[in-house]
N, C-alpha and C positions, 0 to 999 in steps of 0.2 A: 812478463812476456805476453805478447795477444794469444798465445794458445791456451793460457789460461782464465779468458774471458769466461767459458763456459764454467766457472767456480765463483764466481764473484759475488752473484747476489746470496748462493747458499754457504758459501765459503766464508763471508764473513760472520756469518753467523755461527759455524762451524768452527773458526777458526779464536774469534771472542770463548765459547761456552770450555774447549780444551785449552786454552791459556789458562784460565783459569784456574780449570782444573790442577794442571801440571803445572803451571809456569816453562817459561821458555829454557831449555837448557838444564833441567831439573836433573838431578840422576837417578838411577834407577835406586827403589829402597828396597828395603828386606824383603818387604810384602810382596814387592813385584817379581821376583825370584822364581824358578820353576817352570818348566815349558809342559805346554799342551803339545804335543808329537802328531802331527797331522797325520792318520793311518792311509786313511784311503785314496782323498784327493791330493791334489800340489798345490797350494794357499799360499795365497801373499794380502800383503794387505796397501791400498792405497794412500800414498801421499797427503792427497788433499784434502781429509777428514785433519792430519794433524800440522796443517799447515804453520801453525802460529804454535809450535815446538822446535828446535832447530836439526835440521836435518841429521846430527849426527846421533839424537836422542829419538828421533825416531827410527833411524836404523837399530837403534841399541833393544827398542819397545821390540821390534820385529825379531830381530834375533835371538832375543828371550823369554819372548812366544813361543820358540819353538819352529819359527817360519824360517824358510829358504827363499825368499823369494818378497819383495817390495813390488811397485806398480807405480805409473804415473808419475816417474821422475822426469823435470827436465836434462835436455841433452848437459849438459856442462856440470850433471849431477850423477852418472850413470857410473863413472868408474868407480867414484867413493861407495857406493853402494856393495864394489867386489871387494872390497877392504875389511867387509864387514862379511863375509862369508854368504851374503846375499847375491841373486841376481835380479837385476830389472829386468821385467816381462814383458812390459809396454811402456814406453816414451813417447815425450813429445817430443815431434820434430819438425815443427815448421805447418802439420797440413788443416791449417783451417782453425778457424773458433766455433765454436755453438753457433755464433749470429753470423759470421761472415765466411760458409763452408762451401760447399762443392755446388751446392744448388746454384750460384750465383757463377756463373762463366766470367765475369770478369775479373774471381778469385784465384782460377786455376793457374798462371803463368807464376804469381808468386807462388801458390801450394806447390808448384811439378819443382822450383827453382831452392825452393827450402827442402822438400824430399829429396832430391838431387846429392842435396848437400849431406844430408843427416842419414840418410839409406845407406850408405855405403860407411860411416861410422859407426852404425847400430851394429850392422854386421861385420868392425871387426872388433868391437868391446862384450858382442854376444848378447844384446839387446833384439830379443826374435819377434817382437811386434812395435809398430811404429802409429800413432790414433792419426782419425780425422774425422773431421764433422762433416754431415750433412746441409747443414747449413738453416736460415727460418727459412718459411715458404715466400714471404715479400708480396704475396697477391699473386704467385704465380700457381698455375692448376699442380697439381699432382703429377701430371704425366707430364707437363716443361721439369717440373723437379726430377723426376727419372732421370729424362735425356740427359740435363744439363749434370747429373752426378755423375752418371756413366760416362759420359764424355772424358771428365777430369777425371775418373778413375784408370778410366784405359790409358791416359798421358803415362802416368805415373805404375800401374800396372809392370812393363816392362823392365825400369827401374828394379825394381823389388824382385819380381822374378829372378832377374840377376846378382840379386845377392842375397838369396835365399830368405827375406825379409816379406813378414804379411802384415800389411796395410789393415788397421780395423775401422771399421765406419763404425760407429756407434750410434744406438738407438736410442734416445731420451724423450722423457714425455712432455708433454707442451700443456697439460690440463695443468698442472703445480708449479712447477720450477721452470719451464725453459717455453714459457708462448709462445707460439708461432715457428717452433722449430718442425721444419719438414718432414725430419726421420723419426717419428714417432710411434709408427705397426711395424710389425714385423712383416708383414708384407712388401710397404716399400722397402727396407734395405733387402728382402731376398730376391724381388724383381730388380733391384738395381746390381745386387753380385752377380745372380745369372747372367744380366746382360753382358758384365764385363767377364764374364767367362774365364776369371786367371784364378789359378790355385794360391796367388798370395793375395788375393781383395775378400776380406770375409769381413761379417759381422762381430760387434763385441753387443754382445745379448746383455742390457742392465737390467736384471731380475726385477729391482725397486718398481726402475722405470716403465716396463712394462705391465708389471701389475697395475699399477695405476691406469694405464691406457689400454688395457686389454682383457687382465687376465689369462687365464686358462695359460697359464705357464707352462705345465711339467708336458701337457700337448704340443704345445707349440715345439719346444723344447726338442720332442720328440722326432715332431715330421720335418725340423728344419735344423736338425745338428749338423748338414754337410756343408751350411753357410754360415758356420757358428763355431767361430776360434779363439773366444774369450769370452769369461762373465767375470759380472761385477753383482755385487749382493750391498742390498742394504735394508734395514727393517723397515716393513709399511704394517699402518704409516708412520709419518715421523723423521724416516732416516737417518735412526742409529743405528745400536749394533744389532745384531739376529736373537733372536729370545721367544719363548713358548708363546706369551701373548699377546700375537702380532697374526695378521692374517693368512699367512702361508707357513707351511712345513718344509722346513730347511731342512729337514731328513730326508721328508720323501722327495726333495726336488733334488739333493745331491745322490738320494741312489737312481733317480730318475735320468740324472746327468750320467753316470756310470756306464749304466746301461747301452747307450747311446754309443760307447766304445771313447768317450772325448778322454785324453790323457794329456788335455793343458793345464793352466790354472784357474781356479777362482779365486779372482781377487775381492776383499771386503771393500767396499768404500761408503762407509760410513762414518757420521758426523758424534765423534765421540765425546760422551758427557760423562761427569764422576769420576772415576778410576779408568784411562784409556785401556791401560790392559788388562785389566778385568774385564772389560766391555770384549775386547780382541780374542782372547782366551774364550771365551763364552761363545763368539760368532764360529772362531774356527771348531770348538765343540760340535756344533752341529755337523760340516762336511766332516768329521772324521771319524766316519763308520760304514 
């Protein structure tokens, strides 16, 4: 599906190193047995680290973890997921790819045409975030990428509103994995949600991604939680799972997130190597304290 363009170049590689591992369809073994209880925060873990596993074995990974909660499934995948005493947190539904997203106006009449459609099934299968991209820049300044995002958010803004559904722009870096993609500070997606001014357009804050292009996380974090209604975590660098020997403190950046009052999820989306849930069980270790 083109919503999953934005997974391709690191997906495959991601998708090769956990085949391996598991094999597609594998079941779970003895070893794998016994859940880590997520205390503090609400964890799920994303899709597209275990893409080349078959989706009923990675719901199987997730609920043996000890998780309530998956991410980044597509729409046509969302119920199965309730069958599994899971819920999806965020789906795709139609708004945008990494290269071809909101910055680009000529994108928006399909993105408002696919939300249209998938808005109103999110909310009534109880899928309570729906992604979209900001799009690359294309040679366009900073402040045409503003207008033109905010424009296509406020299309689709009302939508959502209406069926109690929040739209996440996501932030991703453009130095490693995703060149030339626009939404890459945290300052443009918070000057692009201000402008569209709705309580369901918010940011989905990628911990990874923005270490890389910024830093100063657990601040940022801090002054910009009321534009900020989903994370996503992966280990830098690298992006696998979370672990002591890696540049940030997954401690302090989830009692950092606490604080803040947020009571959604964080979801893992990392590219799992070795033993996926060993890797899973270790990342959710850190948010649960």
């Amino acid at each position: 599906m083109a919503e999953l363009t934005r997974r391709e170049a690191m997906g495959l590689v991601g998708a090769v190193a956990v085949g391996t591992a598991i094999g597609r369809g594998m079941p779970l073994s003895a070893s794998n047995q016994g859940a880590v209880t997520p205390a503090a925060m609400r964890q799920a873990v994303s899709r597209w680290g275990f893409q080349n596993v078959n989706l009923v074995t990675f719901l199987q990974y997730a609920s043996n973890t000890g998780l309530r909660a998956v991410d980044m499934l597509r729409e046509e995948e969302w119920l199965l997921a309730r069958k599994y005493g899971l819920t999806c947190v965020t789906g795709y539904g139609g708004g945008g790819t990494v290269t071809n997203g909101l910055s680009d106006a000529s994108n928006h009449n399909e993105i408002v045409r696919n939300l249209e459609r998938s808005i109103p099934h999110a909310s009534r299968v109880g899928v309570p975030n729906i992604i979209t991209f900001f799009g690359n820049r294309q040679g366009m300044s900073t402040d045409q990428g503003i207008d033109n995002c905010v424009q296509g958010l406020r299309r689709i803004a009302p939508i959502a509103e209406s069926e109690n559904i929040t739209i996440l722009a996501e932030l991703l870096n453009s130095r490693v994995d995703y060149p030339d993609y626009i939404g890459d500070r945290t300052t443009f997606g918070v000057e692009v949600v201000k402008r569209v001014n709705s309580p369901r357009v918010k940011l989905l804050y990628d911990i990874y991604h923005m270490q890389i292009m910024e830093g100063n996380v657990i601040q940022t974090i801090t002054d910009n939680q009321q534009h900020i209604a989903h994370y996503h975590t992966a280990g830098v660098p690298g992006r696998g799972g979370l672990g002591v020997g890696q540049e940030l403190n997954w401690k302090a950046i989830s009692r950092s997130i606490t604080r803040t009052g947020y009571s959604g999820y964080i979801a893992h989306e990392f590219i799992a190597t070795g033993d996926p849930v060993h890797t899973l069980r270790e990342s959710v270790s850190h948010f649960s304290v």
